[in-house]
Structures are given as C-alpha cells and as structure tokens.
N, C-alpha and C positions, 0 to 999 in steps of 0.2 A: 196736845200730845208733846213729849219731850222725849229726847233722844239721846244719852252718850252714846260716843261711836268714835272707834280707832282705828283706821287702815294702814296700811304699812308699806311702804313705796307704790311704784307707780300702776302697780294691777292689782292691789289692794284700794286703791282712790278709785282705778276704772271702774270694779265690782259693786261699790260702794255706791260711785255717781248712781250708776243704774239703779239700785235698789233704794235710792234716796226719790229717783225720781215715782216711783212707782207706790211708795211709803206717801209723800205727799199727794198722789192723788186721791189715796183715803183717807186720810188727816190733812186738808188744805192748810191748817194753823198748825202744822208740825213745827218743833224748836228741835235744832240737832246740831251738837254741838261735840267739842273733840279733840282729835288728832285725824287728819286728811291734806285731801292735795286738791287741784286746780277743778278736777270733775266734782267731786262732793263740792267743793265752793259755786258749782255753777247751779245748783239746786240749793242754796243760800244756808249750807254749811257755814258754822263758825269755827274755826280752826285756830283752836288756842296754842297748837304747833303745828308746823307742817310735815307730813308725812316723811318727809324726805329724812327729817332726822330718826326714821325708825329704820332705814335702807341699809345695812350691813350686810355682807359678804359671806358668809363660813364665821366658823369658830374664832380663828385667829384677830379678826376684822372685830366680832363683833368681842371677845374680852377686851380690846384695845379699848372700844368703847363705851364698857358695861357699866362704867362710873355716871356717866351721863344718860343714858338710855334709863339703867335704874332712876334716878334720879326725876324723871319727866315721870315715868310710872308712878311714884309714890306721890309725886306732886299732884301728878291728874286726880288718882285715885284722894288725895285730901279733899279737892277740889269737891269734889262728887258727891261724897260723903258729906263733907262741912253742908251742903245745904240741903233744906227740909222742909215738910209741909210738900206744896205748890211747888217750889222752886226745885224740886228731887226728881231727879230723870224717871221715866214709868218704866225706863229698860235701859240696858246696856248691850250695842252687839259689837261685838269686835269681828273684824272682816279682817281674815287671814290673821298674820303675822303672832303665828301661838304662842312660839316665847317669853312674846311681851304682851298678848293679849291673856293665854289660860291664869298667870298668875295675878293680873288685876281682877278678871270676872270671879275666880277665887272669892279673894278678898271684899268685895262689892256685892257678890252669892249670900255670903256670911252675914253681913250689915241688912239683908234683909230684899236685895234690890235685884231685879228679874235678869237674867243673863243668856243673852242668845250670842252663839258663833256659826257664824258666817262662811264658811269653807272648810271642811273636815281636814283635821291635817294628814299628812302623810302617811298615817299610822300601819298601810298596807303594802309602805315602800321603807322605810325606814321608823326608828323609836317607838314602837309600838306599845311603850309602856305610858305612853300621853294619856291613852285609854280612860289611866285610872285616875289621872290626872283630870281630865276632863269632866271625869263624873262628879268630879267634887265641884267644879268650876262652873257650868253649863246647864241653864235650864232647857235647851235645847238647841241640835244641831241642826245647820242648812247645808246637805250636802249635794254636792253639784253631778256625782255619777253616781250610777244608779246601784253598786252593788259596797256604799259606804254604810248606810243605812243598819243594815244586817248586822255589820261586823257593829258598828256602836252600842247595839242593843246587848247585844250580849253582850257586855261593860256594863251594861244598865246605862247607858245615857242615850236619850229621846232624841231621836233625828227625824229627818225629812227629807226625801231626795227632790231638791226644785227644779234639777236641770242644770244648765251651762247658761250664765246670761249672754253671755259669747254669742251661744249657739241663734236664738232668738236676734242676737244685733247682725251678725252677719248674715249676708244674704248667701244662699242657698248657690244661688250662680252669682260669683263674685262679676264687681262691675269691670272688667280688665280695659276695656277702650277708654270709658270716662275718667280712670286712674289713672292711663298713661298719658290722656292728654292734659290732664290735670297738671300732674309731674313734668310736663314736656317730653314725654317721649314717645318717640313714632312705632305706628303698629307696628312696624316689621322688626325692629331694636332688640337683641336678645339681652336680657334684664335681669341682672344677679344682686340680690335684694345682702344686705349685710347687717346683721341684728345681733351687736356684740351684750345685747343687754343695758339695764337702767341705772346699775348701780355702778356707783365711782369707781368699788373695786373689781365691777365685770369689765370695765373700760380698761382699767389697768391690768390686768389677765389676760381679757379675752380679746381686746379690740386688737392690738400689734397680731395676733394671729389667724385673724379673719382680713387685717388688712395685708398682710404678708401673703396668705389666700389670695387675693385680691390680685393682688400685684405681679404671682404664678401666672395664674388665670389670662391676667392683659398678656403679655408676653406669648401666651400659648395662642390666643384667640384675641386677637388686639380690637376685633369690632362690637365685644363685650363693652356693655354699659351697667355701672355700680349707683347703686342707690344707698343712701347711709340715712336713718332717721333718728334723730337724733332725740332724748328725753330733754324737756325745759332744762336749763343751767348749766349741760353738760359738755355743748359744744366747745368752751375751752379746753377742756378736757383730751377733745377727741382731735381737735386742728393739728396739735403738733406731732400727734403719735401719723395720721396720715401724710407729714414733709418729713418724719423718718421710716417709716416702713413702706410707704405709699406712694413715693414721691413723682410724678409726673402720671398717675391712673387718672384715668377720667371718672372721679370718686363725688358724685354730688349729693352734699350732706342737706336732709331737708329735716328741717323744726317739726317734730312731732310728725303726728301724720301718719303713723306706722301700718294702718291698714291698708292705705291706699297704696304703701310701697309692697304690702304684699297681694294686692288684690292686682297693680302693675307686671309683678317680678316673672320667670320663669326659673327660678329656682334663688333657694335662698341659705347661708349659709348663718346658722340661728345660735344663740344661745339657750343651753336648757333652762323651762321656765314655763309661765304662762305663754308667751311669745309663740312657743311649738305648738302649740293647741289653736293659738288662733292660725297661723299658718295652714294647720289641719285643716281647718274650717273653710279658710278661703282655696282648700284646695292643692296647695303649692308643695311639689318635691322642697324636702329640704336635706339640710346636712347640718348636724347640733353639733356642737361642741362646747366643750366647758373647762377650764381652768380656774386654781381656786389656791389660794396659799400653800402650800405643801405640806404645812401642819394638820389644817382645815381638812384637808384629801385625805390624808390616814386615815383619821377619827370619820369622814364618813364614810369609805370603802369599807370599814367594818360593818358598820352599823347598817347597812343595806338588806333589804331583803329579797329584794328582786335582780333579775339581770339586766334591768333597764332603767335608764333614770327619763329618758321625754316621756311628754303627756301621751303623744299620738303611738307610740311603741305598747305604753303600758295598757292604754284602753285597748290596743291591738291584741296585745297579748303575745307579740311578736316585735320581729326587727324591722319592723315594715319600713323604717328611713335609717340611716346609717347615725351612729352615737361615736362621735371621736373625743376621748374625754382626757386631761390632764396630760399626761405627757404623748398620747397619739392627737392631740390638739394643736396639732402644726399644719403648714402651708402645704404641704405635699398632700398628705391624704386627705386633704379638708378639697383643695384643688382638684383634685383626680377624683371623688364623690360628687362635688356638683359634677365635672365633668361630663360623667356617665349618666346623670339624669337628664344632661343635655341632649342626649344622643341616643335615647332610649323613650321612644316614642310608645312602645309596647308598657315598658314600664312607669310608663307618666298614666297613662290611660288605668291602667290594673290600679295605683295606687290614688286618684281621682275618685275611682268606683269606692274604694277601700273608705276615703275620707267624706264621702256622702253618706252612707251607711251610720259612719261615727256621728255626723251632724245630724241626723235625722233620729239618730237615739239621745241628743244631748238637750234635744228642743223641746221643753215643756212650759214656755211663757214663763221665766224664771222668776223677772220680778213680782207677777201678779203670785203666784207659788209661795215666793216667801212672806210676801206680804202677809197673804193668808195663816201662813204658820207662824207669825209672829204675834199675828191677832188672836192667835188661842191661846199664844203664852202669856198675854196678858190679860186674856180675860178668864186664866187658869187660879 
C-alpha cells in the first residue's frame, strides 16, 4: 500500500501521526510519503517537506508567502503524478490544511488518483463556498463531529463522521497528579497553563499578550505558577518576548508536552484552535484569545457565520468559556477571566459536567473509523 499525505502545522502532523498509526496496522508494508512533521515521521513517514513550511497565519501572512507555498504544491503534485504503474500512490489524503490541500486533491482527482480529506473544513463557521469546491476535489470526507456529514452531502460530497482522534487519546479523567509531578509541580501549586499557539505568527500576536496576562496575574496573586509549552524550533522565538513582557514571572517554558501542561494546569489562557478542544477534553476552564494582522481580521470578521470562533463554544452551541478576540486580547480582560474561573468552584464543576458530555459524544475509536472508510474508497 502506498500513501501521499500532507498535513499542515503541528495538529495536522498530530491528526495524521494517529491515523498513520492505525493505517499501518492494516497494511503492515504501508509506504506514506509527503508533506508532515515529527509524529507522522514516528510511524516511518517520509517527509519530502516538513509541515512546518505549510504553517501560515491569516490572509496577510500567508499572501506574503504564496510564492513558495504555491511553489511546493505544484512541485508535490509533479512529483506524484510523474510516477506510475507500481510506484503511483493508491490514494491521496490530505489532513487539514484545505487551502493548500482542496487544490492539489483537485488536480490529482483529475489525473485519475483516489482523494480522501481528512477534517471537514470550517464550512459551518466560515467560507461555506469550499462545499463546491470540494465536490470537485474529494472522493471522500473524514469528519470529526457528528453533524458535518449532513451538511456535505447535500454538496453532493461523500463523508463520514469518525469521531475526534483527540477524544480516543485523551483520557476521560485526565491524569492531573502524574502531570504535575512529571512537570515538577506540587499538588497544592495553582497552575495557569499559557498556549499562545504554534505558529511563528501566533507567537508574534498572541504570545506578548498572554504573557502580559501573565505578568497582571503574578502581581495580583504572586503564588501563581505559569507553565509555557513550547512547539519544536519555536523557543527562540518565545525567550525574548518573555524578558520584555514577562520579565521577572516565574514562566517555565517546557519543550512540547502540551497535554501534560493541560492535564497539570487549573486554568489556561489558550489560543483559538485545535488547542481549545483538546483543553475541552482534558477538562480544563479556559480563556481564548486570538490576535491576527489587522488586515487578516477584517476579511475574516466578515466572512463568519457564527458568533463564536472555539471549538468547545461551537460544539456547545454557546459561550460556555469566554472568547477575547483581536483588539479585547489584552492583559486586563484575559487576567480577570482566568481570574474568575479561579474563584468559581461552582462554575469549574458545571463546566467539567459540560466537557465530559462533549468527550463522550466525540469518542468513536477515530483511527480504526477511518481506517475503515478509507478501505471502501479504495476498494470503490
């Protein structure tokens, strides 16, 4: 069995890993080959780029970079195509990142070759014109909540709801002792997690304002303890912005690891993203916030369809955690939100019940799910 496959920053690789591992348990001699990051390489991924070059920010970030982004696409997509017989992938899934995956499965569609995607895009929160887009692109969708399905078909495009791989890896009752000793921190330690995001340009946005957060916080409640997880390559990135915004917090940045800082924390101040879902998952009050170029922010406050941009809001259907977004993405109200969920034992409890509910409707053994839906499109 052969495999192209292209994920797109760092919870496009995680989604991937998983579904890589689960793919070779029923093809032991699977070849899968691509665009990926450090998880899909641990399931013996060959990564002819690393994922990280598909990692853009908003509009603004990414026309900066649409010369070379383009550029790796049309290269892959030669790639792919140039070989035949034996050597011709039996499929293509691209996980996540539609921009630059809907237009190669396109083109790859066309040439004859099987085309599965791997996360429904946003089409119920924004751009809902991908739709048709898709139907042209996609022999078949893998959507991860349960009410994506429906809306595709009426597109005419073939989906599958597999569930949350999330849901399945996180455990049910997060391990909170074994994280904090792990991390070094003592049972009793009150633990504000800080999760500016993976990409270069969410570090540059959003970190100075979660660590500005940060720094409110010490000042108000100095025997608060911060935990910073940091994506592979990023920590230059992030050192200096903590000795100017930061400077004297007891901020300790830890290499990857990012569930154990949320399965530790007692509240966590997040960026929107996958990140908030897994936070859902393991339970944990948070407080989102988001900053984004200011060109980038026009163009998508239009294009919205909803009144919420997190995960755990939207599957809620409500404001169930507070959303500080672009210009309310400051220290004050980001500070005074975790605040309140410190001090709000009533409402830590209500919202726990709220986030088991969610986890227990997103668990359907994700990888063995799509595995299986993949095996129909290929033997379709």
């Amino acid at each position: 069995m052969r495999l192209a496959m292209v994920a797109g920053e760092a919870s496009g690789d995680l989604l991937a890993g998983l579904l890589l591992g689960a793919l070779r348990q029923r093809w032991p001699a699977l070849q899968a080959a691509g665009i990926g990051g450090p998880r899909m390489g641990e399931q013996g991924f060959e990564a002819w780029w690393p994922s990280d070059r598909l990692a853009v920010h908003g509009y603004a970030e990414a026309l900066r970079h649409y010369r070379e982004i383009s550029g790796i696409r049309d290269a892959l997509a030669r790639r792919l195509l140039a070989s035949e017989g034996s050597g011709r992938a039996d499929a293509f899934i691209g996980v996540d990142a539609p921009d630059f995956n809907l237009g190669l499965e396109r083109r790859l569609k066309a040439a004859g070759m099987k085309t599965v995607h791997f996360i429904c895009p946003s089409i119920w929160a924004w751009r809902g014109g991908r739709a048709q887009k898709m139907a042209a692109s996609c022999d078949h969708v893998l959507c991860l909540f349960p009410f994506e399905p429906a809306l595709l078909q009426r597109h005419g495009v073939a989906a599958t709801f597999v569930g949350h791989p999330l849901a399945d890896a996180i455990p049910m009752v997060p391990p909170r002792a074994e994280s904090r000793a792990a991390l070094g921190l003592g049972a009793d330690d009150v633990v504000v997690a800080l999760l500016p995001g993976s990409r270069r340009a969410e570090i540059r946005y959003i970190a100075p304002r979660f660590l500005q957060a940060a720094a409110l916080l010490h000042r108000q409640r100095p025997a608060l303890r911060f935990v910073l997880p940091v994506a592979p390559g990023l920590a230059p990135l992030v050192e200096p912005l903590l000795a100017e915004h930061a400077a004297g917090v007891p901020i300790e940045l830890v290499q990857g690891r990012s569930h154990a800082v949320l399965a530790a924390c007692d509240v966590t101040l997040i960026a929107s993203g996958t990140a908030t879902l897994e936070a859902a998952l393991f339970k944990r009050p948070m407080v989102i916030g988001y900053a984004m170029h200011p060109l980038s922010w026009v163009i998508m406050k239009r294009m919205r369809y909803q009144p919420w941009v997190g995960l755990p809001n939207i599957l809620s259907r409500d404001f169930v955690v507070p959303e500080l977004l672009q210009d309310d993405c400051r220290a004050e109200p980001m500070a005074a939100a975790a605040a309140r969920w410190l001090d709000d034992d009533t409402g830590r409890a209500a919202l726990v019940a709220r986030f088991e509910q969610l986890h227990h409707g997103l668990r359907r053994d994700t990888a063995r799910s799509a595995t299986d839906a993949i095996a129909q499109v290929l033997q379709a």
